[in-house]
MARBA-3410 file (N, C-alpha, C, O; in Angstrom, 1 decimal):
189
90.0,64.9,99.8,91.4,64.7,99.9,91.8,64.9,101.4,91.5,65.8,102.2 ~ 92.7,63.7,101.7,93.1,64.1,103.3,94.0,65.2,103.0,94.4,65.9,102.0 ~ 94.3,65.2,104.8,95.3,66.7,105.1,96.7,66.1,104.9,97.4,66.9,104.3 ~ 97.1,65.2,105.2,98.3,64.5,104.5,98.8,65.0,103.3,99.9,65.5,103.0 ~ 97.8,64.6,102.5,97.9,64.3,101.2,98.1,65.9,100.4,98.9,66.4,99.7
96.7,66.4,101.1,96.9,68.0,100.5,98.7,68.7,101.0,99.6,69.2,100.3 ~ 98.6,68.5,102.3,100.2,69.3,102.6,101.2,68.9,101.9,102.0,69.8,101.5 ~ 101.2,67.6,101.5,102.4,67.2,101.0,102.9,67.9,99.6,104.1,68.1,99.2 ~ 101.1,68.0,98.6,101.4,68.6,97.4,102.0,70.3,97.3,102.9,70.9,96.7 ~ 100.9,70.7,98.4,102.1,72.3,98.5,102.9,72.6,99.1,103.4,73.7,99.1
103.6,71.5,99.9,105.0,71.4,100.6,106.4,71.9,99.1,107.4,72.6,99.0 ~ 105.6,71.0,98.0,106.3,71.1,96.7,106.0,72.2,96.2,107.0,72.5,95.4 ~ 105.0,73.1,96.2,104.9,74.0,95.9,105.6,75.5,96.3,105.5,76.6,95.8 ~ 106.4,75.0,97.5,106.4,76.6,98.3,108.0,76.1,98.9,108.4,74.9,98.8 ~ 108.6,77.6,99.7,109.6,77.4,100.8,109.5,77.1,101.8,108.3,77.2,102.2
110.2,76.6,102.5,109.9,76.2,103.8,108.9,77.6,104.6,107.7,77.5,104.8 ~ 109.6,78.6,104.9,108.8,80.2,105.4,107.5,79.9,104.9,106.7,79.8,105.7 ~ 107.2,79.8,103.6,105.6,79.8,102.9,104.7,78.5,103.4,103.4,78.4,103.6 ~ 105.8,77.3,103.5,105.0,76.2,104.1,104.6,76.2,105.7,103.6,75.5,106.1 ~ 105.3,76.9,106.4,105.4,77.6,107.8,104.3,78.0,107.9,103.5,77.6,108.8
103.9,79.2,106.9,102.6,79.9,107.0,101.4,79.1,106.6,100.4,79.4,107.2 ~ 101.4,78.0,105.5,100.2,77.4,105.2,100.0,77.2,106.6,99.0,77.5,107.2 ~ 101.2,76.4,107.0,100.4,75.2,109.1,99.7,76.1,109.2,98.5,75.7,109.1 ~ 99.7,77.7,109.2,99.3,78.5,110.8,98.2,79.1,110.1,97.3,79.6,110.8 ~ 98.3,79.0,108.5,96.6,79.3,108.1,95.8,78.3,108.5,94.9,78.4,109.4
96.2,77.0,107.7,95.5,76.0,108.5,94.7,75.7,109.8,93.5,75.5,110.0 ~ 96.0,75.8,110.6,95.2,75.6,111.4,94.2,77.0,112.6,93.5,76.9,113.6 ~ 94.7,78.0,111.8,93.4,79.1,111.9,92.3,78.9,111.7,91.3,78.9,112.4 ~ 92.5,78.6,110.5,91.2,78.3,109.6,90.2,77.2,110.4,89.0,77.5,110.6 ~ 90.6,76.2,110.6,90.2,75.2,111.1,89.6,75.9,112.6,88.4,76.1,112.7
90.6,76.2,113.5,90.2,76.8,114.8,88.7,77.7,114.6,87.7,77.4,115.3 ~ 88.9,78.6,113.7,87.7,79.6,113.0,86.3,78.7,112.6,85.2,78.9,113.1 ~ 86.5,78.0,111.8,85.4,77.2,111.1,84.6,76.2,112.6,83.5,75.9,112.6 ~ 85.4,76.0,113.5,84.5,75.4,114.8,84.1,76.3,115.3,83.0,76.2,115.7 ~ 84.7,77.6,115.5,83.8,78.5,116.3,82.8,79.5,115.6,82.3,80.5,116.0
82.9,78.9,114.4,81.6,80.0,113.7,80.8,79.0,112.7,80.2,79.4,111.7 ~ 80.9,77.7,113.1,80.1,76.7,112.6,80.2,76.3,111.4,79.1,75.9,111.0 ~ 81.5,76.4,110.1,81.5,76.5,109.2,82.0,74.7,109.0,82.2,73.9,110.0 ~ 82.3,74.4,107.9,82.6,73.5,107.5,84.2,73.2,107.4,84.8,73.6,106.5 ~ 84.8,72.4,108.5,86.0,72.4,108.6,86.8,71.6,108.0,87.9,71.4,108.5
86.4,71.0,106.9,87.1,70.1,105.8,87.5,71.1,104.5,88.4,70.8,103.8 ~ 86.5,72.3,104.2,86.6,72.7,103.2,87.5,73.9,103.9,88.5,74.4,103.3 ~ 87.3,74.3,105.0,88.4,75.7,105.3,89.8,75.1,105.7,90.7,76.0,105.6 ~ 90.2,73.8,106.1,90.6,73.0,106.2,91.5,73.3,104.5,92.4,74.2,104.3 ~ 91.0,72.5,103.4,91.9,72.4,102.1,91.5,73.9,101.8,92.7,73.6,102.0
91.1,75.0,101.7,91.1,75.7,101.1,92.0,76.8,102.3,92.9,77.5,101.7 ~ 92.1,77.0,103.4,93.8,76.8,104.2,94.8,76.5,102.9,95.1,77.2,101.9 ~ 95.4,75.1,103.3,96.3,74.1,102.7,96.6,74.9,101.2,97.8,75.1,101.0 ~ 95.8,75.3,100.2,96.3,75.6,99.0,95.8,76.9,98.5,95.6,77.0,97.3 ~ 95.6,78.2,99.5,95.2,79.8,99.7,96.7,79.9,99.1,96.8,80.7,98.1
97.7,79.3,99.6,99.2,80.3,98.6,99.6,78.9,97.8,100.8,78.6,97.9 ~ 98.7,78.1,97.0,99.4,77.3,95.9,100.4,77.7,95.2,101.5,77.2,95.1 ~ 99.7,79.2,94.4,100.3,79.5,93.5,101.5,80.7,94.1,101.9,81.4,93.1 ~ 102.2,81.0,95.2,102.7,81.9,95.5,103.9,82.5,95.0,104.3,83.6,94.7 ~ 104.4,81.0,95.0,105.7,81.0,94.8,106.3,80.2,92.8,107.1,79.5,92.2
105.2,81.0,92.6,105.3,80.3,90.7,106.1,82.1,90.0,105.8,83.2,90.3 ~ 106.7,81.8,89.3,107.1,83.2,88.6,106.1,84.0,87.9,105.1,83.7,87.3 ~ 106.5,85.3,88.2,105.3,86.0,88.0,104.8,86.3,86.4,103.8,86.9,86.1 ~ 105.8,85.9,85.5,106.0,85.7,84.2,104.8,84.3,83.7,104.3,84.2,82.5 ~ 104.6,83.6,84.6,103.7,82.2,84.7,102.7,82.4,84.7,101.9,81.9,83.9
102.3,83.5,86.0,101.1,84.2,87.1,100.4,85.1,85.4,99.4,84.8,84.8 ~ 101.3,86.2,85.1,100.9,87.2,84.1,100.3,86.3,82.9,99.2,86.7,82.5 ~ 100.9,85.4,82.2,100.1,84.6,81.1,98.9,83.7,81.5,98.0,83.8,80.7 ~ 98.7,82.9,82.7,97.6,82.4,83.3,96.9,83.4,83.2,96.2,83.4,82.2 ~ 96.8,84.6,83.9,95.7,85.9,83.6,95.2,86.0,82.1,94.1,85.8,81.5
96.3,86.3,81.9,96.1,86.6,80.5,94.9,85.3,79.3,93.8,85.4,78.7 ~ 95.7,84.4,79.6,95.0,83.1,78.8,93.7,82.7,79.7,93.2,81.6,79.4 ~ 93.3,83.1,80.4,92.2,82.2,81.7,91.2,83.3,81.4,90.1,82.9,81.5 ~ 91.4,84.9,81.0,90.2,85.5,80.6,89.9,85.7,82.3,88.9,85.6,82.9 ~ 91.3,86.1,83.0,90.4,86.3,84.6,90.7,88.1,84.5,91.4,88.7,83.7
90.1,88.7,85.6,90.1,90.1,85.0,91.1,90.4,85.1,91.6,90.2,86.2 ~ 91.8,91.2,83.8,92.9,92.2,83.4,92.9,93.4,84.0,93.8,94.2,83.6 ~ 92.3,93.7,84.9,92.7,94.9,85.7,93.7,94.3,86.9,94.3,95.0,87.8 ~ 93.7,93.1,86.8,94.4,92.8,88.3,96.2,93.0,88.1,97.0,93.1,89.0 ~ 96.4,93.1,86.3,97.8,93.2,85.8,98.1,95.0,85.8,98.9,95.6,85.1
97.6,95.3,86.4,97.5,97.1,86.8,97.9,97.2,87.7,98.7,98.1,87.9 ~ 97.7,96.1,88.9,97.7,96.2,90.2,99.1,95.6,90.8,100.1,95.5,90.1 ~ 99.2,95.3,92.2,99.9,94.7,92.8,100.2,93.5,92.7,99.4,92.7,93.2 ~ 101.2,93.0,92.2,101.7,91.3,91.9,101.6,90.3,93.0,101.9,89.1,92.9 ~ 101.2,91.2,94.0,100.8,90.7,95.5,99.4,89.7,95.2,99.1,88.6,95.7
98.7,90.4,94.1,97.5,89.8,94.3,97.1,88.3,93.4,96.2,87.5,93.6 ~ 98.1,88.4,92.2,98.0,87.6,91.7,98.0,85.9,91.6,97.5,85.2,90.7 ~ 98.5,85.5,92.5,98.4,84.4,93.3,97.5,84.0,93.9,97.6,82.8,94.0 ~ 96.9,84.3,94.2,95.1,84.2,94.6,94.0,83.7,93.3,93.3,82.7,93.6 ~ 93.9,84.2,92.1,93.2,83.7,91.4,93.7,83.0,90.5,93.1,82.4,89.6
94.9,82.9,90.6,95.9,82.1,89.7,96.4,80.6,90.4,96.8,79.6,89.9 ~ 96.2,81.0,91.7,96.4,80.1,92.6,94.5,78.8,92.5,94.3,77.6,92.7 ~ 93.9,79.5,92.3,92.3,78.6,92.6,92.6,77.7,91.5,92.6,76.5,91.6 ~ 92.7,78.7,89.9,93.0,78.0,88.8,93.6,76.7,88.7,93.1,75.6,88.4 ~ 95.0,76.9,89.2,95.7,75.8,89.4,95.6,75.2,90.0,96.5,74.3,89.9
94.7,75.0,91.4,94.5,74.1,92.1,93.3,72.9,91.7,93.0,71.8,92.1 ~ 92.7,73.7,90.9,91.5,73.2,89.9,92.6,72.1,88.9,92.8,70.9,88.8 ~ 93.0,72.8,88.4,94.0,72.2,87.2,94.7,70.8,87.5,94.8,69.8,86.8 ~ 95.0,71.2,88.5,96.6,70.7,88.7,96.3,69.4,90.0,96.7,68.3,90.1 ~ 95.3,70.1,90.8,95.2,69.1,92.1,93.9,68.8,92.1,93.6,68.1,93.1
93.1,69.1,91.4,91.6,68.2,90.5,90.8,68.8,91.7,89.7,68.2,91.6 ~ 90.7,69.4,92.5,89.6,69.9,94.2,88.7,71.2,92.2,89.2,71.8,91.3 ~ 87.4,70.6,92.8,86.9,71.3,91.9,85.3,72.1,92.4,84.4,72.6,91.9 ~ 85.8,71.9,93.8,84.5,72.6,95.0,84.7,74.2,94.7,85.7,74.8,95.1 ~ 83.6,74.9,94.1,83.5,76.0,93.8,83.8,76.7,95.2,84.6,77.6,95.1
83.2,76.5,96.5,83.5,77.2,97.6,84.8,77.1,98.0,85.2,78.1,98.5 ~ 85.6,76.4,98.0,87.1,76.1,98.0,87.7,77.0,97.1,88.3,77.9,97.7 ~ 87.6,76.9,95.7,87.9,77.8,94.9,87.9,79.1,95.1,88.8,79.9,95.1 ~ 86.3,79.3,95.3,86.4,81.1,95.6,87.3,81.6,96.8,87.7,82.7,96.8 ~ 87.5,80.8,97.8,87.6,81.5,99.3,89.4,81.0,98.9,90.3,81.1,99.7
89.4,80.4,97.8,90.9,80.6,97.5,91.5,82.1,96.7,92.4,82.8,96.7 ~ 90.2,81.9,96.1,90.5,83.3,94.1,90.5,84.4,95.3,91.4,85.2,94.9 ~ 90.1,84.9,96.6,89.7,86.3,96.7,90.3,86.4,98.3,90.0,87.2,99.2 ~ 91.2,85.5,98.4,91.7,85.4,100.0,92.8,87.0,100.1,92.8,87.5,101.3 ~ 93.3,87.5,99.4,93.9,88.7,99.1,93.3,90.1,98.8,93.9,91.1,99.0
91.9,90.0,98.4,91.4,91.4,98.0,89.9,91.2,98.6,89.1,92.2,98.6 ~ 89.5,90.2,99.0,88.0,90.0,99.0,87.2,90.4,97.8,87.5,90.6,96.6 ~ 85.7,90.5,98.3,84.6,90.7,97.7,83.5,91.0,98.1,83.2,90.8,99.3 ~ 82.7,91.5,97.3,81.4,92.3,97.8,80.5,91.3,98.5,79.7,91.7,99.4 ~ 80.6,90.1,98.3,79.6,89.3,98.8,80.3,87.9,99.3,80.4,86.8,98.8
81.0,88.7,100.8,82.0,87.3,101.2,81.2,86.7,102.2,80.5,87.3,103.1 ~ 81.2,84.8,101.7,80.5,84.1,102.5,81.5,83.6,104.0,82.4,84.2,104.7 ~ 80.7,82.6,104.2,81.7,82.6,105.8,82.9,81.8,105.5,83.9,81.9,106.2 ~ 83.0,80.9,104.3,84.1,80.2,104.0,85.6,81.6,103.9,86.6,81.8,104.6 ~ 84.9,82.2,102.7,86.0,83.1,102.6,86.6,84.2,102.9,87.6,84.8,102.5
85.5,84.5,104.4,85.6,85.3,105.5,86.7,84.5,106.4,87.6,85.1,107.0 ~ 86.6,83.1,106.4,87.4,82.4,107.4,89.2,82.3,106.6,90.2,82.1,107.3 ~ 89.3,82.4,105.6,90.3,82.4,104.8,91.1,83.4,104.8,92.3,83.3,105.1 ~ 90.3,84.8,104.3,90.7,85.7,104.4,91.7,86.4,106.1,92.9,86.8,106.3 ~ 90.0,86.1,107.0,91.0,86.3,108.3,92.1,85.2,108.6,93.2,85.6,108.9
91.8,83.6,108.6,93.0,83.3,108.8,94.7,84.2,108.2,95.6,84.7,108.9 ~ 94.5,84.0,107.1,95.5,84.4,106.4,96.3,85.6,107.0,97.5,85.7,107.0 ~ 95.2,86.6,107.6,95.8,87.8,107.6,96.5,87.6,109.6,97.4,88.4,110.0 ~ 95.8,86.5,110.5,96.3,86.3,111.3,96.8,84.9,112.4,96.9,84.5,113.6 ~ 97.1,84.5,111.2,98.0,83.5,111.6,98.7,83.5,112.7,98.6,84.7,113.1
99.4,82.8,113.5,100.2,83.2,114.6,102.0,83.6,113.9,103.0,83.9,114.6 ~ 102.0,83.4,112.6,103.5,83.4,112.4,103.3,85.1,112.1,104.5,85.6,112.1 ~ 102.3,86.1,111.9,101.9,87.6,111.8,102.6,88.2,112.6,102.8,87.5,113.6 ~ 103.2,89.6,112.6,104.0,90.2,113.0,103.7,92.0,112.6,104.6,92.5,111.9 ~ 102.7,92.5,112.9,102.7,93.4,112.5,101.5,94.5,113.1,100.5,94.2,113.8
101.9,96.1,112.6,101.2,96.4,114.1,99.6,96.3,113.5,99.2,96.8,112.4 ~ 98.8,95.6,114.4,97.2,95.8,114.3,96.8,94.5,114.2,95.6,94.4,114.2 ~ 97.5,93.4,114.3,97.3,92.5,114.0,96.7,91.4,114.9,96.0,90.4,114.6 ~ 97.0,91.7,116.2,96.8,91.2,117.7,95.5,91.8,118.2,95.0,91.5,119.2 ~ 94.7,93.1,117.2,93.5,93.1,117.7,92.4,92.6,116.9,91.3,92.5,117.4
92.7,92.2,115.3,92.2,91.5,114.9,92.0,90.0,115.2,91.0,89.3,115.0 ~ 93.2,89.8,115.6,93.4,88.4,116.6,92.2,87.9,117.4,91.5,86.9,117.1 ~ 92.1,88.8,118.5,91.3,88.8,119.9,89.5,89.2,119.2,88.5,89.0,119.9 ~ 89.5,89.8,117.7,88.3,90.1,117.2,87.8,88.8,116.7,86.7,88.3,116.9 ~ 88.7,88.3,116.1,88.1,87.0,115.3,87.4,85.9,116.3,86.5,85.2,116.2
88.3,86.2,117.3,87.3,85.0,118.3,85.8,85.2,118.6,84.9,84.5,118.9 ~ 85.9,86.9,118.2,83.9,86.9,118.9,83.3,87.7,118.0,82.2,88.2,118.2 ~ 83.8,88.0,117.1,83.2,88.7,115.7,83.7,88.3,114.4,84.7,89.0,114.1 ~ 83.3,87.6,113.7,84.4,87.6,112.3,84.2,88.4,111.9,85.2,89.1,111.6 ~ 83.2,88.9,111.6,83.1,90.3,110.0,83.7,91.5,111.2,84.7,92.0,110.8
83.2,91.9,112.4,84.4,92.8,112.5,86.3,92.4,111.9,87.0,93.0,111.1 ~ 86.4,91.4,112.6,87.7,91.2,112.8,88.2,91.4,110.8,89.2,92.0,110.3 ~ 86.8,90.7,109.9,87.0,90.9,108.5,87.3,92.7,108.5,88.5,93.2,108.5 ~ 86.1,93.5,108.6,86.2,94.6,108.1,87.8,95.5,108.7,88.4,96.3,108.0 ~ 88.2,95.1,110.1,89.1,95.8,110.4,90.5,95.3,109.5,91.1,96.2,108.9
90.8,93.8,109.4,92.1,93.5,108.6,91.6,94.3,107.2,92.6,95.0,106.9 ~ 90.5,94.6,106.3,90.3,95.2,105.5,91.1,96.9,105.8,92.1,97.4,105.5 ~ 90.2,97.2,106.3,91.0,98.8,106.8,92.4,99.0,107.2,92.9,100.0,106.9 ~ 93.0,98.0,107.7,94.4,97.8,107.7,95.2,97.5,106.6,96.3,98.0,106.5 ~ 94.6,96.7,105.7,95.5,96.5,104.6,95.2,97.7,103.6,96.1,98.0,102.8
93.9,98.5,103.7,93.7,99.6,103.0,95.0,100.9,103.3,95.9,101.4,102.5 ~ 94.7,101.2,104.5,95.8,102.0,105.4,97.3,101.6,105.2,98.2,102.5,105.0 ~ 97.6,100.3,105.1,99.1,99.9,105.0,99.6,100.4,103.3,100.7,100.8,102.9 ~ 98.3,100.4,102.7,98.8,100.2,101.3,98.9,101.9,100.8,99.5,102.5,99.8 ~ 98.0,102.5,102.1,98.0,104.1,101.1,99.3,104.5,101.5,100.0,105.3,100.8
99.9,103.9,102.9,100.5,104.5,103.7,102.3,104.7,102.5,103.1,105.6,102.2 ~ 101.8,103.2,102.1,103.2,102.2,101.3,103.0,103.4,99.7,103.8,103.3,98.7 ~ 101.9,104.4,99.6,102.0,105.1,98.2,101.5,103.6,96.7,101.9,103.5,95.6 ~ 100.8,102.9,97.5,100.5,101.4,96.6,99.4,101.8,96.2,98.6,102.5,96.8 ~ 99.1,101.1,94.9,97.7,101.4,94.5,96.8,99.9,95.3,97.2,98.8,95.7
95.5,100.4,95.2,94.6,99.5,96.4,93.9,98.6,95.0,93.5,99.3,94.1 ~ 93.8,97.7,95.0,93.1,96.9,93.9,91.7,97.5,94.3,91.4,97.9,95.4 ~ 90.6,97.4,93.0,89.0,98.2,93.4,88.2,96.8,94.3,87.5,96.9,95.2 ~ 88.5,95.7,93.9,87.7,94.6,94.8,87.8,95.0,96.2,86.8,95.2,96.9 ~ 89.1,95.2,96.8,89.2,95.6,98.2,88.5,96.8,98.8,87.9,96.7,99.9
88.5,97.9,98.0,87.6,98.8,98.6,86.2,98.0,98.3,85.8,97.6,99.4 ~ 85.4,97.7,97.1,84.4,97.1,97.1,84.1,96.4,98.8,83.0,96.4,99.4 ~ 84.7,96.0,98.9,84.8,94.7,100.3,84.4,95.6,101.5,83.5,95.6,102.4 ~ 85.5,96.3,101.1,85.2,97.5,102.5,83.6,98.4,102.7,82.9,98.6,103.7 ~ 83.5,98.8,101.3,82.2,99.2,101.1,81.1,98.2,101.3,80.0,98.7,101.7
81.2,97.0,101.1,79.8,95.8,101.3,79.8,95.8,103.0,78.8,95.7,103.6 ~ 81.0,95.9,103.8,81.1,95.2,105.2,80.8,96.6,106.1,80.3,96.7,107.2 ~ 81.1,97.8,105.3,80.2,99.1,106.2,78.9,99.0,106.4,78.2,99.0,107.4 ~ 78.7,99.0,104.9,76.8,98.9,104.8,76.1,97.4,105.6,75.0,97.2,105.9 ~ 77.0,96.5,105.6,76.6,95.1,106.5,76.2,95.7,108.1,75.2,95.5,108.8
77.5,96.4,108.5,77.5,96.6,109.9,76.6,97.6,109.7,75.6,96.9,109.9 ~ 76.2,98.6,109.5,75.4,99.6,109.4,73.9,99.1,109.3,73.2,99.9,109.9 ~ 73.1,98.1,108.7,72.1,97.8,108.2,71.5,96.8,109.6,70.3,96.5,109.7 ~ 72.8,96.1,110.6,72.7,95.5,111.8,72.1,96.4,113.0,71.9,95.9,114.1
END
């Protein structure tokens, strides 16, 4: 699928603000995937439709869970996160991309996982630093992604860990999982 083609379908999907932020995942993602050798077509659409589902009611989001058999602990959690694997679903569904690595580094761009490849390492950090980001910690993850990804990963981890205890939020268990695989990564280096 060109890039045309994909923008245009989640242009329909989202607000202007949400479509703002796909460009600047985008084109993170892309910037990322040349400098850590990854495949820039796939970080490329899997950019483009990381917030498909963002903007669907969460009433929509809660029955997709429910009927899709995706795990039921995520309806415990923050509705934050929901759009991530509800989001892959329907982009499978709905916009036919049926590339498992697209998919995953779409389902887990919000909480990660124990075993994040470089696709969804590039996803994740885009996402979390985009240039439209505004927030504190975010500018040293910035300047990290350029010459470390899994640092620059493990730190947006710890930050969103930190933001969330700080907020009295409960932390979904994949995220610490995440945190826990990328200690023992750097540690085992």
């Amino acid at each position: 699928m060109e890039r045309q083609q994909a923008l245009e379908i989640v242009r329909k999907q989202m607000h202007e603000k949400r479509y703002i932020h796909t460009i600047g995942v985008m084109e993170t993602a892309i910037e990322l995937a040349e400098i850590y050798g990854a495949d820039v077509k796939k970080a490329e659409l899997a950019a483009i439709f990381h917030d498909y589902a963002k903007c669907r009611p969460i009433a929509e989001m809660e029955q997709i869970i429910k009927e899709q058999n995706m795990p039921q602990d995520l309806l415990e959690h923050n509705k934050e996160l929901w759009h991530a694997p509800v989001g892959a679903y329907l982009v499978e569904k709905e916009v036919g991309i049926t590339d498992y690595e697209i998919l995953q580094a779409i389902t887990y761009h919000t909480s990660g996982h124990e075993n994040m490849t470089l696709l969804d390492t590039i996803i994740y950090v885009a996402d979390y630093i985009e240039p439209g980001r505004k927030f504190s910690g975010v500018e040293d993850v910035r300047v990290l992604a350029r010459t470390n990804l899994r640092a620059a990963l493990l730190q947006a981890v710890k930050n969103t860990i930190a933001f969330l205890m700080k907020k009295d939020q409960t932390i979904y268990p994949l995220t610490f999982y995440t945190y826990n695989a990328l200690l023992k990564e750097e540690q085992v280096e």
